[in-house]
N, C-alpha and C positions, 0 to 999 in steps of 0.2 A: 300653608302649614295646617294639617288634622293636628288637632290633641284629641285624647282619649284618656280616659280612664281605665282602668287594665280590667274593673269588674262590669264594663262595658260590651266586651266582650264576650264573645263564647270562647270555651278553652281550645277548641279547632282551633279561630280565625288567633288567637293571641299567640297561641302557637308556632303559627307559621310567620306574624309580624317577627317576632323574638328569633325563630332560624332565619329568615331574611336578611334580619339587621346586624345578627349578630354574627360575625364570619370572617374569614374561612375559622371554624373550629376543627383541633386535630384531630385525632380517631384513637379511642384507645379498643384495641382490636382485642376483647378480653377471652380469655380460656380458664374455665371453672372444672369442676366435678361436683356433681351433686352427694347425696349421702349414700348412695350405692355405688360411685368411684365411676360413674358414665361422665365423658366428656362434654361439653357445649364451649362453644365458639359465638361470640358476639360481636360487633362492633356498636361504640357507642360513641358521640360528636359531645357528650357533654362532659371534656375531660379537659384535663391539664396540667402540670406537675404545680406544687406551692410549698416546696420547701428541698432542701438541700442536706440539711443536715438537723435532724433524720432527714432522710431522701422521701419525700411525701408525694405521691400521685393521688388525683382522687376524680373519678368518675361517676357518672349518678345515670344510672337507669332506672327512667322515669316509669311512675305506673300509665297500662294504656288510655289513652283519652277516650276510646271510643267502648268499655267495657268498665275502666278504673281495676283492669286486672294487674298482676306483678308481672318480670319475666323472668324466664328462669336463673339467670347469672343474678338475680339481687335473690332468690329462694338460694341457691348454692352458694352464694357468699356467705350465707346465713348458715348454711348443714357445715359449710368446709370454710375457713376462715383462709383462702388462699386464694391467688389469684397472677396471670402470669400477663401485662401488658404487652402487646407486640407491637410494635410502630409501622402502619402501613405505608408501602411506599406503590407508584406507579404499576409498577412489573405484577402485582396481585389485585388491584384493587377491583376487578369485574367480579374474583373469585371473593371478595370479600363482603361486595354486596350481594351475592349470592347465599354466603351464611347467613345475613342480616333475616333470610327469610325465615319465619315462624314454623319450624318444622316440629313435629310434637315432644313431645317430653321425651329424653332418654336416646332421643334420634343424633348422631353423630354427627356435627355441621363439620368436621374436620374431613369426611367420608364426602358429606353430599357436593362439600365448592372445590374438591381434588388437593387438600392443601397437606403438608406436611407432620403428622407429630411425634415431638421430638420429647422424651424425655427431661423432665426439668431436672435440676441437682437439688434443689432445697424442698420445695413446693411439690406438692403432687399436681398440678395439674399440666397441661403440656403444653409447650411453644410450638410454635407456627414456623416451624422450617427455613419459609420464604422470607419468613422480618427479617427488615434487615435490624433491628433493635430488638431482642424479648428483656422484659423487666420479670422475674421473680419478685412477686410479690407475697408480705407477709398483710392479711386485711387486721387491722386494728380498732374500728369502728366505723359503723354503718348509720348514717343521723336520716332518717325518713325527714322531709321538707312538710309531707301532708295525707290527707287519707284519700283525696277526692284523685281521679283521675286526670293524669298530667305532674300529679307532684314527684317530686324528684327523690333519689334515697341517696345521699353522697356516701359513696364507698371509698374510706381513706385507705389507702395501700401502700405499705413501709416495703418500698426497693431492698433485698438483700440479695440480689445478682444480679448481674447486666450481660449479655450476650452481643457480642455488636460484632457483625459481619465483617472483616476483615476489607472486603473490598469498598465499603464506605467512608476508611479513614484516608488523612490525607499522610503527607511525609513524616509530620510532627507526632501523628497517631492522633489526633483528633477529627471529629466530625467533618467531613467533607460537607455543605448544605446543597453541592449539584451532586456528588454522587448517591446521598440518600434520597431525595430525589422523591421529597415525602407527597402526602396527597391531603387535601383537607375538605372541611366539608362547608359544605353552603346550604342556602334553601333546593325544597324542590327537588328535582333532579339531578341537581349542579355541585359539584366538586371544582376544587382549586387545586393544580399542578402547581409549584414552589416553584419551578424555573421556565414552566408554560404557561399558566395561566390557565381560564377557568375549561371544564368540561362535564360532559352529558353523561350520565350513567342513570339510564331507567331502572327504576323501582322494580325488585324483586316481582314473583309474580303472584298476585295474591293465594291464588291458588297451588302456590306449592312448583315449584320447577323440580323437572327429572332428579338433577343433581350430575356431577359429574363422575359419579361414581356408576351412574345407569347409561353413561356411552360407551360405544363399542370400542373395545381393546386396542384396534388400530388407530382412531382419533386420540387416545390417551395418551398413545405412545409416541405420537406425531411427532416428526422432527421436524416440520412447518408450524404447526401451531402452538399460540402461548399459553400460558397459565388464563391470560386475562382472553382466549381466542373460550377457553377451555369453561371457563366461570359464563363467560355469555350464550353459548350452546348447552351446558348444565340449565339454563333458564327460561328452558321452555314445560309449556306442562306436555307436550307429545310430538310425538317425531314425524314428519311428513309421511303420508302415502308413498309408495312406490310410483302409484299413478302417478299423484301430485308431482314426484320429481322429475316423471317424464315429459310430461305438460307442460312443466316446468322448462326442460330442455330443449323442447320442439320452441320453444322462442326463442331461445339462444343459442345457434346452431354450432358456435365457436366452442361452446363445451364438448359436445361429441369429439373431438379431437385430442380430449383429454383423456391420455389413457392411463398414465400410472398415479398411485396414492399421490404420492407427492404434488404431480398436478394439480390435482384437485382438492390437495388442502391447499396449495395453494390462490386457487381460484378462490375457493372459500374464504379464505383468508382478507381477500380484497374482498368481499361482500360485507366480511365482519366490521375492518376499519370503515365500512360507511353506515353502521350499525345495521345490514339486512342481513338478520340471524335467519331470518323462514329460509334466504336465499340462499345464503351457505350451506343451509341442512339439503336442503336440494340438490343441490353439487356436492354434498359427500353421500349421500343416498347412492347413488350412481352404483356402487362399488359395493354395498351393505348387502 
């Protein structure tokens, strides 16, 4: 057994003990507006609901460790005191770590991970289409934990509408826990599936992914590929050569046989379930 003392540490390495240990945590997948009414989409693991009545949510977007900067969903809870939870489930979650990426102030994460939005009824900010849960929220108090980088800012959010997907409930009309079919988070790269167990989802890319709003009209509109095919081809920062994908093809002679879209989102498709996003872009190249 290590013991430590927590000011032993650097705030990196304590960091990552604490997402390690502490797990799976849910996601509360937030939708803000700043003080000029522009959209941001975040997700954030340090959440949970703590009360019922009032109906209390409360999340904490922590400042970063590596600057002790804010981001912008704890600056927008602050201009606009609202706030729209969505419960992320399996069927979105590539596109949703694709918002997670730091894209500049005023930039539309709902735009760049392909994802839905939906007008809220109470709240100005907007739901996430694909949840299968949005919480309207009203924020009621924001308690900062610290000023140094890493500390937390717990955002309480008073539930005043619940959105829940029809195809989630069961006969009774309550929560089905296999057909929401939630995702959680873990250290690292790793996420928890609720009825599969644990899974891989690389880190955004530091440098900014295309988004999926800079792929071509035809992958968009795919009737082979998913939302989550969609969020991991959104995550690159540029798109293969033409060369590249012919290079690409001269090793793999069974592609050349492929000749309609469909194919070859399909092909792509199986590239994507073994995570080889460069490979899929290569086999949809073909056609671009």
């Amino acid at each position: 057994m290590i013991s430590i003392h927590p000011e032993e540490l650097t705030t990196s390495k304590l960091h990552g003990y604490l997402l390690g240990a502490v797990g799976p945590r849910p996601i509360a997948f937030a939708s803000t507006i700043d003080g000029k009414g522009r959209p941001n989409l975040s997700p954030f693991s340090f959440f949970n609901v703590f009360s019922a009545n009032p109906p209390i949510l409360i999340f904490s977007p922590a400042r970063r460790v590596r600057d002790n900067t804010t981001k912008h969903t704890l600056e927008n809870v602050l201009a606009v005191a609202e706030v729209v939870i969505n419960v992320v489930n399996y069927d979105m979650v590539q596109q949703m770590s694709l918002a997670s990426t730091e894209y500049g102030e005023g930039e539309n994460e709902f735009v760049k991970s392909g994802l839905t939005m939906v007008a809220s009824d109470i709240v100005r900010p907007f739901r996430v289409g694909e949840s299968p849960v949005q919480f309207e929220c009203k924020v009621t108090k924001v308690e900062p934990l610290g000023k140094e980088g890493g500390a937390g800012n717990l955002i309480f959010s008073e539930v005043v509408k619940i959105h829940l997907n029809k195809s989630i409930l069961d006969s009774e009309g309550g929560i089905d826990q296999s057909k929401i079919d939630q995702v959680a988070r873990m250290g690292g790269n790793w996420y928890s599936r609720a009825r599969d167990g644990m899974f891989e989802v690389p880190k955004p890319l530091s440098t900014k992914g295309i988004g999926v709003d800079s792929l071509p009209e035809s992958i968009i509109t795919s009737s082979v590929l998913s939302g989550n095919d969609l969020g991991m081809l959104g995550n690159v920062e540029a798109l293969p050569t033409k060369e590249e994908a012919l290079s690409f093809i001269d090793l793999h002679p069974e592609i050349k046989n492929l000749g309609t879209l469909q194919e070859l989102h399909t092909k792509a498709k199986e590239f994507l379930m073994n995570n080889e996003v460069s490979s899929a872009w290569k086999v949809l190249m073909i056609k671009q």
